[in-house]
C-alpha positions as CSV (number, residue, x, y, z in Angstrom):
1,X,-28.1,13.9,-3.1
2,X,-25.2,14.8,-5.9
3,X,-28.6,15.4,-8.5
4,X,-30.6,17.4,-5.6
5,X,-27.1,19.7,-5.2
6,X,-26.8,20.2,-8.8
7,X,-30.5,21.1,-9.2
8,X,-29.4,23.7,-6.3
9,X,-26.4,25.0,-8.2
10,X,-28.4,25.3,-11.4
11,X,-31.6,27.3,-10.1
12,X,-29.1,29.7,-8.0
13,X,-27.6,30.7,-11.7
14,X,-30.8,31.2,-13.1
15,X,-32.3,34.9,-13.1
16,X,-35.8,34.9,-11.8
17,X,-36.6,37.4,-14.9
18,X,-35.7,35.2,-17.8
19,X,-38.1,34.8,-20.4
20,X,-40.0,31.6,-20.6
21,X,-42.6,30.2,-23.0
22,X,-44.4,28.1,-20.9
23,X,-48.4,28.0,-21.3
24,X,-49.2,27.1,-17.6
25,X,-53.2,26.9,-17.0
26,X,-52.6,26.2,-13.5
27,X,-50.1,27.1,-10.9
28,X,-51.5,23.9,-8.2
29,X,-49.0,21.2,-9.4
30,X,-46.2,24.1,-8.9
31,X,-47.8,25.6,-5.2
32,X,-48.2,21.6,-4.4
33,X,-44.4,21.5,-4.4
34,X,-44.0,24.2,-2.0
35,X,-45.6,21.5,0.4
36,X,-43.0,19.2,-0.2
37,X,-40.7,19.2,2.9
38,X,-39.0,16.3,2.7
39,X,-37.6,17.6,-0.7
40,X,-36.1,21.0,0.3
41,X,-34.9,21.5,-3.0
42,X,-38.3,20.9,-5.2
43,X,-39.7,23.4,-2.8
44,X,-36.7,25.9,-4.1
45,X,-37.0,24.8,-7.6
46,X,-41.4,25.9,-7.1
47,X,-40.9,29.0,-5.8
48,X,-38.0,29.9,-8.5
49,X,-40.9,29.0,-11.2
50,X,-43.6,30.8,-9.5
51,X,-41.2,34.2,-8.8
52,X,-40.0,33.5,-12.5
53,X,-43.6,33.6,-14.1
54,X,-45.2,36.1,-11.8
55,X,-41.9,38.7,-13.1
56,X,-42.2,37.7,-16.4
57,X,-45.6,37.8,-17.7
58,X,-47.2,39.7,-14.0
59,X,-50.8,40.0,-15.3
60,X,-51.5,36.2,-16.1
61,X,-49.0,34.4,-13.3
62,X,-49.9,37.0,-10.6
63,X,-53.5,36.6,-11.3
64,X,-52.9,32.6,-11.1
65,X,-51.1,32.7,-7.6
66,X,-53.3,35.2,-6.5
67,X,-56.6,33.1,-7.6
68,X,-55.2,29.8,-6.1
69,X,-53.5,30.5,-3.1
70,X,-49.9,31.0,-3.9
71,X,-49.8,34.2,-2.5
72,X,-51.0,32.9,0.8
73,X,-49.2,29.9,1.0
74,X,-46.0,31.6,0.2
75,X,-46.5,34.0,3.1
76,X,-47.0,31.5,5.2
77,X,-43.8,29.5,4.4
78,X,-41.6,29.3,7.4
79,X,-38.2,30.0,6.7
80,X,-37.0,28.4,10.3
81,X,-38.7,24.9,9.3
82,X,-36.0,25.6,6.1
83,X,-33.0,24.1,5.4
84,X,-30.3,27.1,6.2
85,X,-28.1,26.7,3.3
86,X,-31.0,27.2,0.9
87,X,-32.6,30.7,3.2
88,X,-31.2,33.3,1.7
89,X,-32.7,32.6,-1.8
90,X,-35.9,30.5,-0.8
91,X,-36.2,34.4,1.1
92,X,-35.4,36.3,-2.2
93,X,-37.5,34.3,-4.2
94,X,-40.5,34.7,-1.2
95,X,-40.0,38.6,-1.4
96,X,-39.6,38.6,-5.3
97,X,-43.5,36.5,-5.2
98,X,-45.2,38.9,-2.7
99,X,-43.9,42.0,-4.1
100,X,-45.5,40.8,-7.5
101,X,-48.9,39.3,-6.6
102,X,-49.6,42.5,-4.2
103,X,-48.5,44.6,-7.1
104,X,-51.2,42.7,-9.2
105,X,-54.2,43.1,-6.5
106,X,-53.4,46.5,-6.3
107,X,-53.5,47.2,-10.1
């Protein structure tokens, strides 16, 4: 548990807009983690990477979660079924994901 709360500390200090030179092909492992419920805090960690990439670099990431799902299985990510101290950012990182791949489909 002390590795899980640090990995909670650590992606709460990130900024979803950071630059990152990653060369993803794929966003399934990432979306696969959203899944995860028994590990509350992979599923924050995915949807941290998948808000990050879909800010920074909108036209290739966006186009990836759109393509394979993301978008949808994001949406449909119940926030009740969540652990409550991790809400309030697994719901900014939710709102920072839809608000980019609708920006890409409408574009």
């Amino acid at each position: 548990q002390f590795v899980l709360d640090k990995m909670v500390q650590a992606i709460n200090r990130w900024p979803v807009d950071s630059d990152r030179s990653i060369n993803y092909r794929s966003l399934l492992p990432i979306l696969q983690l959203l899944e995860c419920k028994a590990c509350p805090e992979a599923q924050l960690w995915a949807a941290w990477a998948i808000a990050n990439l879909t800010s920074y670099d909108a036209s290739r990431f966006a186009r990836l979660a759109v393509d394979e799902g993301g978008d949808k299985m994001i949406q449909q990510f119940n926030l009740d079924d969540y652990r409550e101290d991790l809400r309030p950012k697994m719901l900014e990182l939710k709102k920072i994901i839809l608000q980019n791949t609708e920006h890409y489909k409408h574009i």
